[in-house]
N, CA, C and O of each residue as an XYZ file, in Angstrom:
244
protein
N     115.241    136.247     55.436
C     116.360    135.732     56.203
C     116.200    134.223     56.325
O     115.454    133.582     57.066
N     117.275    133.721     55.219
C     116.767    132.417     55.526
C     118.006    131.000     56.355
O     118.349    129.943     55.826
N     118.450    131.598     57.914
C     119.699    131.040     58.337
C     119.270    131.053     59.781
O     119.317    132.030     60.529
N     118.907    130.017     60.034
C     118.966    129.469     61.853
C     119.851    130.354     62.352
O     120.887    130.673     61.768
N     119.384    130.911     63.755
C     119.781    131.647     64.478
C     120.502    130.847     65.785
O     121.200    131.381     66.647
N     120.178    129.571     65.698
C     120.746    128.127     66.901
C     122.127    127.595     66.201
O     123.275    127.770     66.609
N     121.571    126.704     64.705
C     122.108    125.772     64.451
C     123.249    126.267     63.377
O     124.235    125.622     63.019
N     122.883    127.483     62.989
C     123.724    128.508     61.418
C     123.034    127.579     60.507
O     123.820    127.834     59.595
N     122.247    126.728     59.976
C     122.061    126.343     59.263
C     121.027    127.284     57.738
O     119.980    127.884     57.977
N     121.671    127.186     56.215
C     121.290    128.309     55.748
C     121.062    127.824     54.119
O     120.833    126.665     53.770
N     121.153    128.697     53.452
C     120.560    128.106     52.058
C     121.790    127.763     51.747
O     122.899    128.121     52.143
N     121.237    126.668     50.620
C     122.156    125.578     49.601
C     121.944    125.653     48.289
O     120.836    125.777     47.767
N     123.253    125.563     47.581
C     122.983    126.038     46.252
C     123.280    125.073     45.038
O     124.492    124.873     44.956
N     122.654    124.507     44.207
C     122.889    123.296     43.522
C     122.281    123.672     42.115
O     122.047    124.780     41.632
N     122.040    121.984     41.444
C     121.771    122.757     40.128
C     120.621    121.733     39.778
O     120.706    120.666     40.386
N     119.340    121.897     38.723
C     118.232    121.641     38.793
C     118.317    120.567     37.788
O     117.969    121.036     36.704
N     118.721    118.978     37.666
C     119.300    118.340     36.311
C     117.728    117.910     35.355
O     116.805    117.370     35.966
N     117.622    118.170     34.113
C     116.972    117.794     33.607
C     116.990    116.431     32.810
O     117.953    115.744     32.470
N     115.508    116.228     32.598
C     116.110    114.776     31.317
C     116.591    114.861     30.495
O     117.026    113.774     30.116
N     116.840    115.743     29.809
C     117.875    116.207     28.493
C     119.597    116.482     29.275
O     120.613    116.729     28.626
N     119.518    116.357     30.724
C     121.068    116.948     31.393
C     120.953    118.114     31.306
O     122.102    118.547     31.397
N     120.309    118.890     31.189
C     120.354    120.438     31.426
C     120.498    120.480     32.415
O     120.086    119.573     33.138
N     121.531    122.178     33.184
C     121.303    122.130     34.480
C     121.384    123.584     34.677
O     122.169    124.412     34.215
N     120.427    123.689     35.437
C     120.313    125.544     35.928
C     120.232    125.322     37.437
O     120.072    124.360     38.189
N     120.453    126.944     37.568
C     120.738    126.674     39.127
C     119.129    126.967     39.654
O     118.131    127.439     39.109
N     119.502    126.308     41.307
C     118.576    126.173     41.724
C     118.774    126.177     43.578
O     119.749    125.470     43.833
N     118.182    126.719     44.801
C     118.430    126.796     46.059
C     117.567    125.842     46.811
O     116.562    125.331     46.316
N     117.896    125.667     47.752
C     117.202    124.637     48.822
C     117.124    125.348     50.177
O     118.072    125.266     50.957
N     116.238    125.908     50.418
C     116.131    126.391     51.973
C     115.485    125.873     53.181
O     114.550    125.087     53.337
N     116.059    126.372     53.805
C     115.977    125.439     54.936
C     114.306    126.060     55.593
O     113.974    127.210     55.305
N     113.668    125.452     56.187
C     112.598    125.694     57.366
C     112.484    126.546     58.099
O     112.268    125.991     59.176
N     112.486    127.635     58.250
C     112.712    128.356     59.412
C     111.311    129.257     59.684
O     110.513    129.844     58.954
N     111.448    129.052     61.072
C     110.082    129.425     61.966
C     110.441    130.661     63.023
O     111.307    130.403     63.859
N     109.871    131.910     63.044
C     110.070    132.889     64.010
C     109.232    132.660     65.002
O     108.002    132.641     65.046
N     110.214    132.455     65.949
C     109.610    131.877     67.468
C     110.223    132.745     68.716
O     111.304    133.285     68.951
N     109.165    132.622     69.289
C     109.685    133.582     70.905
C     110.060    132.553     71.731
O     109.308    131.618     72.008
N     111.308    132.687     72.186
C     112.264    131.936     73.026
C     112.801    132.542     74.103
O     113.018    133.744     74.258
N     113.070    131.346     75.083
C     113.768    132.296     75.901
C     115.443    131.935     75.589
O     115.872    130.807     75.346
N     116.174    133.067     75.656
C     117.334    133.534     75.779
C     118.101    134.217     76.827
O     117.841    135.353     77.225
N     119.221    133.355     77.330
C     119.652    133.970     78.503
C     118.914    134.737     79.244
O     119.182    135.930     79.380
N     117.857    134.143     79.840
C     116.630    134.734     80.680
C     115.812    135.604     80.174
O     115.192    136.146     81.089
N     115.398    136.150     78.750
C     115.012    136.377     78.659
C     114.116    136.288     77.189
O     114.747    135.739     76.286
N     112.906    136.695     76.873
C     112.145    136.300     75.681
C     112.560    137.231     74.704
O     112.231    138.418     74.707
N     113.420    136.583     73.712
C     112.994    137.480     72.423
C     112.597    136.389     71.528
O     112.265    135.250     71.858
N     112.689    136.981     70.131
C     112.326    136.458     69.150
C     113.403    136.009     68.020
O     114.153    136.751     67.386
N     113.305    134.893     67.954
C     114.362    134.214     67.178
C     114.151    133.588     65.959
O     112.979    133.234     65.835
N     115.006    133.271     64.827
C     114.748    132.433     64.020
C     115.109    131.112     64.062
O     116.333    131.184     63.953
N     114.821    129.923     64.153
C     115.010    129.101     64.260
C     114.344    127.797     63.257
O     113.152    127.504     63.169
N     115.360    127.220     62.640
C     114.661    125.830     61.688
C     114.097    124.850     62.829
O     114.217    124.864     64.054
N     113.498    124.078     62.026
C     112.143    122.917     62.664
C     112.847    121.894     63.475
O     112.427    121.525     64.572
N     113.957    121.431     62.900
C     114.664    120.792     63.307
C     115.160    120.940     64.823
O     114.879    120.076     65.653
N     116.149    122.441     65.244
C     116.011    122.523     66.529
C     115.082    123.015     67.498
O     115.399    123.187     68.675
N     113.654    123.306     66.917
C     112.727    122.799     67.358
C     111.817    121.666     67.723
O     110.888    121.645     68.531
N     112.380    120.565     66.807
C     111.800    119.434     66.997
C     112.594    118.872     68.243
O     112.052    118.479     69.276
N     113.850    118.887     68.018
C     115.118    118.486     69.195
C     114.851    118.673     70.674
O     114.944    117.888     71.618
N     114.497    119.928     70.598
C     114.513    120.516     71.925
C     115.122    121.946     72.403
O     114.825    122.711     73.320
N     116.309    121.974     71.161
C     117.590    122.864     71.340
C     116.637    124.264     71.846
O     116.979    124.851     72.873
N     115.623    124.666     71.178
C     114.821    126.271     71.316
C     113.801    125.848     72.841
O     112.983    124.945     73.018
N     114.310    126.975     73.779
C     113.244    126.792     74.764
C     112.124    127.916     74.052
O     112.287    129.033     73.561
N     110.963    127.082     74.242
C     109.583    128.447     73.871
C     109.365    129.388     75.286
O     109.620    129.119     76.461
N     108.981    130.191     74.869
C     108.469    131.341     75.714
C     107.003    131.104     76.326
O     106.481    131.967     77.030
């Protein structure tokens, strides 16, 4: 599962260019860390990228 559970943030899909210009595909995923948070009072477990962890947005448990 690779899609923030805060921010929706999720995989990206592009293409891999070579020195000849070749291009195959290729994904970019995002960071994501399973963390125990609290949620509307209470702790579960969430997915969340680094980012709204770095922010602040995820309270930890």
């Amino acid at each position: 599962m690779a899609k923030c559970d805060i921010c929706g943030k999720g995989v990206v899909f592009g293409h891999n260019v070579s020195h000849s210009n070749r291009k195959t595909n290729r994904t970019w995923k995002p960071n994501i860390r399973k963390v125990k948070a609290v949620v509307n009072g209470t702790h579960t477990t969430v997915h969340a990228c680094t980012r709204c962890l770095r922010s602040g947005k995820v309270e930890r448990a």
